[in-house]
VMD Tcl script that draws the C-alpha trace (Angstrom):
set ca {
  {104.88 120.11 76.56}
  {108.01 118.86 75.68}
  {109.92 115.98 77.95}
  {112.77 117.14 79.75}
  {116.28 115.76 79.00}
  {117.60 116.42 82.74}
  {116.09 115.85 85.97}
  {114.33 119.03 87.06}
  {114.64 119.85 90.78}
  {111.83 122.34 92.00}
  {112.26 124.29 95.40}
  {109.76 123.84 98.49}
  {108.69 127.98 97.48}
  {107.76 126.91 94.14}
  {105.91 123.78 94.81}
  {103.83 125.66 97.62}
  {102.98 128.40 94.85}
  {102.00 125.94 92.42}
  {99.56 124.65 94.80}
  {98.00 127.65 96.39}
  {97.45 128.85 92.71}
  {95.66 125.90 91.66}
  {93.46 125.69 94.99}
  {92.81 129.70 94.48}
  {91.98 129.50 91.09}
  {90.53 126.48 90.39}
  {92.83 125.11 87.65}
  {93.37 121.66 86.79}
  {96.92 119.71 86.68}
  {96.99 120.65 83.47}
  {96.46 124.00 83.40}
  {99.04 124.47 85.79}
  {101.70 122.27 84.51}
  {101.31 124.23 81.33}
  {101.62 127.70 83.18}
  {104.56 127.23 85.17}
  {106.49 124.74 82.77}
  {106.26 121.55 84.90}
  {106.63 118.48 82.37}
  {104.07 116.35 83.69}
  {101.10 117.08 85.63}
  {100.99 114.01 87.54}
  {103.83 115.72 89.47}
  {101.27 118.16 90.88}
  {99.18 115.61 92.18}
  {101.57 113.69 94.12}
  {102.37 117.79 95.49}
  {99.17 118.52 96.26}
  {98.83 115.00 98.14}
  {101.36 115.70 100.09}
  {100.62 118.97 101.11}
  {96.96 118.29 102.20}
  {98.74 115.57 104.36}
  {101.52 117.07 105.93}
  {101.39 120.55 104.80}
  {104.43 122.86 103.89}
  {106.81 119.73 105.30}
  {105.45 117.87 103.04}
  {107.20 119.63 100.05}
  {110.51 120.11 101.65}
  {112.91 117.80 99.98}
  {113.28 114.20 101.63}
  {117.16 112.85 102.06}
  {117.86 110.03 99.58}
  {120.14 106.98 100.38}
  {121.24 105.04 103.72}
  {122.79 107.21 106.63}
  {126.30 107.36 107.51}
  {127.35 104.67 109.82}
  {127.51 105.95 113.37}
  {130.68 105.07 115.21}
  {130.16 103.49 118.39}
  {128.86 105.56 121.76}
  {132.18 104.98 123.48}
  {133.36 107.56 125.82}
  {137.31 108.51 126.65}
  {136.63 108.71 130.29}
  {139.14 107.32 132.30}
  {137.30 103.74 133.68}
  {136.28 105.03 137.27}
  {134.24 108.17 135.66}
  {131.87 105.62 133.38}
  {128.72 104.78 134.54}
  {127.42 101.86 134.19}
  {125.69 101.82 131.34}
  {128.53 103.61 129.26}
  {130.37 100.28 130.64}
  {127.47 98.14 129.33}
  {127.65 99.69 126.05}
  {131.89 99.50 125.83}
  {131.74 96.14 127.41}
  {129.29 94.70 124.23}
  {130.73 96.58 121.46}
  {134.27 95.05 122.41}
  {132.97 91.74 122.59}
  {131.09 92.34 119.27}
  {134.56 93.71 117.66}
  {136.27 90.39 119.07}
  {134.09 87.57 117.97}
  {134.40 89.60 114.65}
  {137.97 89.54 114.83}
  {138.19 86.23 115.71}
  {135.85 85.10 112.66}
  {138.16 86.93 110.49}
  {141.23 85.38 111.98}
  {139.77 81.92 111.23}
  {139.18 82.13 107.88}
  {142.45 83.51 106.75}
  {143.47 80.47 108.14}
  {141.47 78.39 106.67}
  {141.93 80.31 103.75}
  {146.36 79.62 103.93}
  {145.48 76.20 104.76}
  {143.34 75.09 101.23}
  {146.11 77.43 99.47}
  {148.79 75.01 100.89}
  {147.13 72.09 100.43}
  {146.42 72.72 97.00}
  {149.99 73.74 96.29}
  {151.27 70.50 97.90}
  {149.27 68.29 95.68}
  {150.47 69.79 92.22}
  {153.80 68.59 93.20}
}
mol new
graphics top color blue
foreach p $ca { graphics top sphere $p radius 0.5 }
foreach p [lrange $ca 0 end-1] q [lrange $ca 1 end] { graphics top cylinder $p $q radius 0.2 }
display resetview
């Protein structure tokens, strides 16, 4: 076995057949990792744990990373059509978006006022 210089990405088919052939005939890691080129046996175990656990779902591929942030649940009904949650929900995420923009607001200013006191004193 030689180490692999790239990442090697193996399909939920391929895992699953890697499995059932070392269930059906009674081959260790080993022997399997050598027979269908997978550089390191370990990788079969943490297969085969998953599969016992959650099956064929558990050798689909998982998504990596964070989410995309959602934008807000805000409908574009006109005011009288809202119910009254969707008026709950509007209602705090505009009250969220103005104490942020009020935040922001005050520390440019404080920001313009340091930058004008400090230019005032090098006079």
């Amino acid at each position: 076995m030689k180490p692999k210089t790239s990442k090697a990405y193996y399909s939920h088919e391929f895992k699953h057949e890697v499995i059932t052939t070392m269930l059906s005939q009674g081959l260790s890691q080993l022997e399997v990792a050598l027979r269908y080129n997978i550089s390191s046996p370990a990788l079969i175990s943490h297969w085969h744990k998953a599969y016992r656990q959650y099956g064929m779902s558990g050798l689909t591929p998982k998504r990596k990373g964070r989410g995309a942030m959602t934008k807000p649940d805000i409908t574009r009904k006109p005011d009288d059509d809202k119910t009254t949650a969707e008026i709950k929900r509007e209602l705090a995420y505009l009250r969220t978006e103005n104490a942020y923009l009020k935040k922001l607001d005050a520390l440019l200013r404080e920001r313009e006022q340091t930058a004008t006191k400090q230019g005032s004193s090098k006079d």
